[in-house]
C-alpha distance (Angstrom), angle and dihedral (degrees) to the residues before:
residue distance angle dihedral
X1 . . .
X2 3.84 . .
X3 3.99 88.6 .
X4 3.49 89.0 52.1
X5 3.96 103.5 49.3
X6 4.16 84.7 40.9
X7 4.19 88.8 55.2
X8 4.37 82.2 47.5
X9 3.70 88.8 49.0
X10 4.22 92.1 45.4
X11 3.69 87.1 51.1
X12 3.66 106.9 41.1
X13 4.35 84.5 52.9
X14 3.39 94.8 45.8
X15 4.23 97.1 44.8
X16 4.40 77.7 42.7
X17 3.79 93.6 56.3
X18 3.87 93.4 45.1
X19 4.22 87.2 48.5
X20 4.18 77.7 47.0
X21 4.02 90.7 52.4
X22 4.16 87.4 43.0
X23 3.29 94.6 54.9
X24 3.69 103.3 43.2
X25 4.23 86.7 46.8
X26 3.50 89.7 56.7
X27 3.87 94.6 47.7
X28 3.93 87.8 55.8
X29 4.03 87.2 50.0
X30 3.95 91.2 50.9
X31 4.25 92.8 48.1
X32 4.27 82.6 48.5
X33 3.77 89.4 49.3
X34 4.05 88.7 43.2
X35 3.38 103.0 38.6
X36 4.75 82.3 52.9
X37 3.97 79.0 52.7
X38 3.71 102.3 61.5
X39 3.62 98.5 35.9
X40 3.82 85.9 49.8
X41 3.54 84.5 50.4
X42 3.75 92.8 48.8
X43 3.30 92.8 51.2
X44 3.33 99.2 55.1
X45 4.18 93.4 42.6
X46 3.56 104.1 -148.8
X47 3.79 106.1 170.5
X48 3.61 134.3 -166.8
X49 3.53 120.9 -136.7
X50 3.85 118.3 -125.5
X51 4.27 124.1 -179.2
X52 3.99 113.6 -137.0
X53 4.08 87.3 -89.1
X54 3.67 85.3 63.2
X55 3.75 97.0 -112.4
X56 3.29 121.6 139.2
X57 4.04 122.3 -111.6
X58 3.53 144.6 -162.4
X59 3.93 111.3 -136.3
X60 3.85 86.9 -27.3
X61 4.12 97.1 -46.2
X62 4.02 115.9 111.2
X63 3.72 86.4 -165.0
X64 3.73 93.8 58.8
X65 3.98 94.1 53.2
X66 3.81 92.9 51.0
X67 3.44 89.5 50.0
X68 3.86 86.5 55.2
X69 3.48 88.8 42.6
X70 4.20 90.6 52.5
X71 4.08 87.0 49.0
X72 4.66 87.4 54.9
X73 3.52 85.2 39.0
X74 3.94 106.5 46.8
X75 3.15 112.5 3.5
X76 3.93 93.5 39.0
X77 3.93 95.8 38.4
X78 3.36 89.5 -138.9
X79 3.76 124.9 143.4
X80 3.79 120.1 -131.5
X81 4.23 125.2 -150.8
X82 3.69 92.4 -145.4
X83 3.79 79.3 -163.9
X84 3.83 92.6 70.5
X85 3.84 87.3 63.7
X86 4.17 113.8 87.9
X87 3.63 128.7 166.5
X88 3.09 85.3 -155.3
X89 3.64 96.1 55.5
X90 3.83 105.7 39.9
X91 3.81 97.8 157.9
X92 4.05 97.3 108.2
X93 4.05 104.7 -127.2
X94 3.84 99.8 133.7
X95 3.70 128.4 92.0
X96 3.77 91.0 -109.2
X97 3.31 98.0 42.1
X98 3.83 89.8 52.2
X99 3.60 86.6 59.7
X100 3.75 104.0 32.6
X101 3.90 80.7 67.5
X102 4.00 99.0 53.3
X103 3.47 90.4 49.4
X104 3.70 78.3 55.6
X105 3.44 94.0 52.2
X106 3.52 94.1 46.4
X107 3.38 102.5 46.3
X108 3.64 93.9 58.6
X109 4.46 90.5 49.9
X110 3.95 81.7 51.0
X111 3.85 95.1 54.3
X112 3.22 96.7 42.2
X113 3.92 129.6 134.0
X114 3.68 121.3 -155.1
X115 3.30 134.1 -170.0
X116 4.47 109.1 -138.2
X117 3.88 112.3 -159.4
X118 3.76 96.7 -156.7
X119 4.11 116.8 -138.0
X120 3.64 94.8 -164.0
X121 3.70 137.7 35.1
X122 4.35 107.1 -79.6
X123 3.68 134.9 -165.9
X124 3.40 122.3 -155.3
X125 3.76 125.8 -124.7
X126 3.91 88.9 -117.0
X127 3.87 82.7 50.5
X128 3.70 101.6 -104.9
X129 3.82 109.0 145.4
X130 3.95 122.0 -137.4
X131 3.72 120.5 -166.7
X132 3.78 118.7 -136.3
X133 3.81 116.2 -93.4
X134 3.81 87.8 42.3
X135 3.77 123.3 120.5
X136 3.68 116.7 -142.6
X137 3.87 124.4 176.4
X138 3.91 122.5 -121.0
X139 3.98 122.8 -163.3
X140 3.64 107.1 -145.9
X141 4.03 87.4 -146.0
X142 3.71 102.0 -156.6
X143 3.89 93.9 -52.7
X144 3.55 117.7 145.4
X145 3.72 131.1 -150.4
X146 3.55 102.0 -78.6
X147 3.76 93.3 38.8
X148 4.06 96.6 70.5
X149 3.62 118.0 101.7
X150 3.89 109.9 -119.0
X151 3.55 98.0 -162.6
X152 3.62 91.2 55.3
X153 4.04 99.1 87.4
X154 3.77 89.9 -148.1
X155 3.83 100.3 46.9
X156 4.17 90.6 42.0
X157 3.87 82.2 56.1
X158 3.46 104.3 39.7
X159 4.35 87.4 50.6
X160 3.66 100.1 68.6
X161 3.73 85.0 50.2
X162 3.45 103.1 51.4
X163 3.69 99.2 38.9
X164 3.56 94.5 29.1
X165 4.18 123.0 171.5
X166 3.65 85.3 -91.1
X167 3.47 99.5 55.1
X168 3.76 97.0 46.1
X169 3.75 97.1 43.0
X170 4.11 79.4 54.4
X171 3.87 89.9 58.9
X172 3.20 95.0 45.7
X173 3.96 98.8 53.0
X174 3.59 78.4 52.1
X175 3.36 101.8 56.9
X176 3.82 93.5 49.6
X177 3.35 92.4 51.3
X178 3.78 89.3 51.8
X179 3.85 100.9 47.9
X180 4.16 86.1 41.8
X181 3.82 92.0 52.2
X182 4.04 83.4 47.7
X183 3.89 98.2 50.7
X184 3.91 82.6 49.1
X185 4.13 90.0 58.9
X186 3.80 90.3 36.9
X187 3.98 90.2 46.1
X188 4.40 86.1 51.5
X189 3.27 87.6 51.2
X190 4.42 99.2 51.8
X191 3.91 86.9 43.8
X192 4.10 90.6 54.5
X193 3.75 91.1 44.6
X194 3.78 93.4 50.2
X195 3.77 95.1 41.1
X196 3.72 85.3 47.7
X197 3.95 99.7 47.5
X198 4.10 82.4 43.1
X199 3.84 96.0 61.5
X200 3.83 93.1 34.9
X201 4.07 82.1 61.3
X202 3.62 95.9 40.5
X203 3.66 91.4 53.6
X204 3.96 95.2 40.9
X205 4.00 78.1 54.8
X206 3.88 100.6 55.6
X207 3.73 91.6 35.4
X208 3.66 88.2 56.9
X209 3.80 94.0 44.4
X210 3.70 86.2 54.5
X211 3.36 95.4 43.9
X212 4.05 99.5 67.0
X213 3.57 96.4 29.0
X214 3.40 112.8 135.9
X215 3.86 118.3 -94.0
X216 3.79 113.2 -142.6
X217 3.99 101.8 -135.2
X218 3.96 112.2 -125.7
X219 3.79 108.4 -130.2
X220 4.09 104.9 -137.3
X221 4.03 106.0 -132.6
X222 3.67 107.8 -132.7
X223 3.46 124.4 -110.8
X224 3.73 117.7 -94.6
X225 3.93 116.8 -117.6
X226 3.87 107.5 -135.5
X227 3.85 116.0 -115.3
X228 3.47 118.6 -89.1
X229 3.52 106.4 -132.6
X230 4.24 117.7 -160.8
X231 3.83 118.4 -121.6
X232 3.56 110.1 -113.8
């Protein structure tokens, strides 16, 4: 029975140090695929903007980046690591930074005003009748691109303006920058839960080595009888 539990306790520490080796290979991969992000991100040297409080801002108005930050937050459902945001650190290479800055983005296509030169005669929905040649202005009012109605002339025009190619090939940068940024977290945390379940085995397997080990049995010495010595 001792052989046996000394083979499980071999095993178990051996199959623990390869989980060990795992785990610290794959947190080696994740600082590789980390260390690409931020000099991607350097290279491309998108900054956040940050007012001598340290609060963020939106073309110099706090107000304007909380309300961005309210649209991620709310209307987005997404949850923000305020710790990912340093004013010290503006470059945006984190995974809410990366999406801080499309809601940027956004927020500025769904505010937009535009002004429509219309090519052909146009009547309003609330009946109001434009002749062609005249230039009208359209709010896009929050909508985004799929939300525009195409068989309105004005709103099929006004679309590819407001969420021009530019625009959406912006979001989408974004957005792989955010879900790559995210793996990388999500990858940290897989290598420190195998490293950690790998030298919780290991351990489990030396301590159960050690605990069946044979114990070598100390023989007492018996006690010496004093001499009798004769009278004389």
């Amino acid at each position: 029975m001792i052989g046996r539990l000394t083979k499980l306790g071999v095993v178990l520490a051996v199959f623990g140090l390869a989980f060990v080796v795992a785990g610290g290979y794959a947190f080696i991969k994740v600082q590789d695929g980390q260390k690409a992000l931020n000099a991607f991100s350097a290279a491309q040297s998108v900054k956040l903007a940050y007012n001598d409080q340290g609060q963020l801002t939106d073309r110099g108005d706090a107000a304007a980046a909380t309300a961005i930050m309210d649209r991620l937050t709310n209307e987005w459902g997404y949850t923000v690591d305020k710790s990912e945001f340093n004013p010290n650190d503006p470059t945006v290479n984190t995974a809410s930074e990366y999406m801080y800055q499309m809601a940027t983005i956004s927020t500025h296509v769904l505010d937009m005003q535009i002004p429509i030169t219309l090519t052909a005669d146009y009547t309003a929905p609330d009946g109001t009748f434009y002749a062609a040649g005249t230039e009208i202005p359209f709010s896009v009012e929050g909508r985004y691109y799929s939300q525009f109605d195409r068989t309105d002339p004005v709103q099929a025009a006004a679309r590819g303006i407001a969420w021009s190619p530019t625009a959406l090939a912006l979001i989408g940068q974004l957005g792989v920058g955010a879900v790559t940024a995210s793996s990388l977290q999500m990858g940290l945390g897989v290598a420190a839960t195998v490293g950690g379940l790998g030298f919780v085995f290991f351990m489990a397997g030396l301590g159960l080595v050690w605990a069946v080990r044979p114990e070598t049995a100390k023989v007492k010495a018996p006690a010496t009888q004093p001499a009798y010595a004769p009278a004389i």
